[in-house]
N, C-alpha and C positions, 0 to 999 in steps of 0.2 A: 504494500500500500504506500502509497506518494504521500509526502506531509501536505504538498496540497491539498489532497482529499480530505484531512482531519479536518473537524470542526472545531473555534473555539470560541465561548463564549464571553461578552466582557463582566469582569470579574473573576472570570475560572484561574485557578491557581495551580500551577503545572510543574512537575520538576524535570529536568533538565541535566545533560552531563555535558558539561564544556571539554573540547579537544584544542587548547590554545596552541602555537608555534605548530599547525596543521598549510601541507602542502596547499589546502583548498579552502576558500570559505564558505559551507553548507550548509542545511540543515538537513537535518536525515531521520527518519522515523525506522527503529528497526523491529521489523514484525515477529522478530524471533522472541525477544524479552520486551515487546512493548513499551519501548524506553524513546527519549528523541534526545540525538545525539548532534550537538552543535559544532562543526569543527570551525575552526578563526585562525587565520591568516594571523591576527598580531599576535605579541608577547601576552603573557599572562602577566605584565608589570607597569602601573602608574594608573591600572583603569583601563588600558589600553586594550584588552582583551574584554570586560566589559560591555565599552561602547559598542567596539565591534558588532557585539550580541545584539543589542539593543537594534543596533542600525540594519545589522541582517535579518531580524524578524521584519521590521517595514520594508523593507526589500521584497525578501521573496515570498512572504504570505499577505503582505499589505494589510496588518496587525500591528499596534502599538501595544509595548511591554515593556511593563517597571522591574529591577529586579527587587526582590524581596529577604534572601537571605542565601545566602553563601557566597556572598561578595569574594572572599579570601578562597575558596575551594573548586573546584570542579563541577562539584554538584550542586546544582541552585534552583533556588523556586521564583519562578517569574508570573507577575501575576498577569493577565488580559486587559488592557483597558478599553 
């Protein structure tokens, strides 16, 4: 299944596994463990990895998303607005 095809609603609170210093910037839903796996182009350092996130969700699902908690880790919950 394409992450396109997900639905999300605003409010829905998602978590997420960040792949920072990745060859590609995508987002990727994988149907094996039902997990969505973010890979980002920058550093994991200054925020820099972050934004990124942020600005590839308006990108490629044309969704705006806050992050919510695991600023500092891999794993993060991003909320829908």
């Amino acid at each position: 299944m394409s992450i396109e095809n997900l639905s999300f609603s605003s409010g829905e609170i998602i978590e997420i596994k960040a792949k920072p210093n990745s060859s590609k910037s995508l987002i990727e839903y994988n149907i094996t463990n039902q997990k969505i796996n973010v890979f980002l182009h920058s550093i994991a350092a200054d925020d820099k990895a972050n934004l990124e996130l942020i600005k590839l969700f308006k990108k490629q699902l044309k969704i705006k998303v806050e992050i919510i908690s695991g600023f500092k880790s891999r794993i993060k919950k991003i909320k829908i607005l």
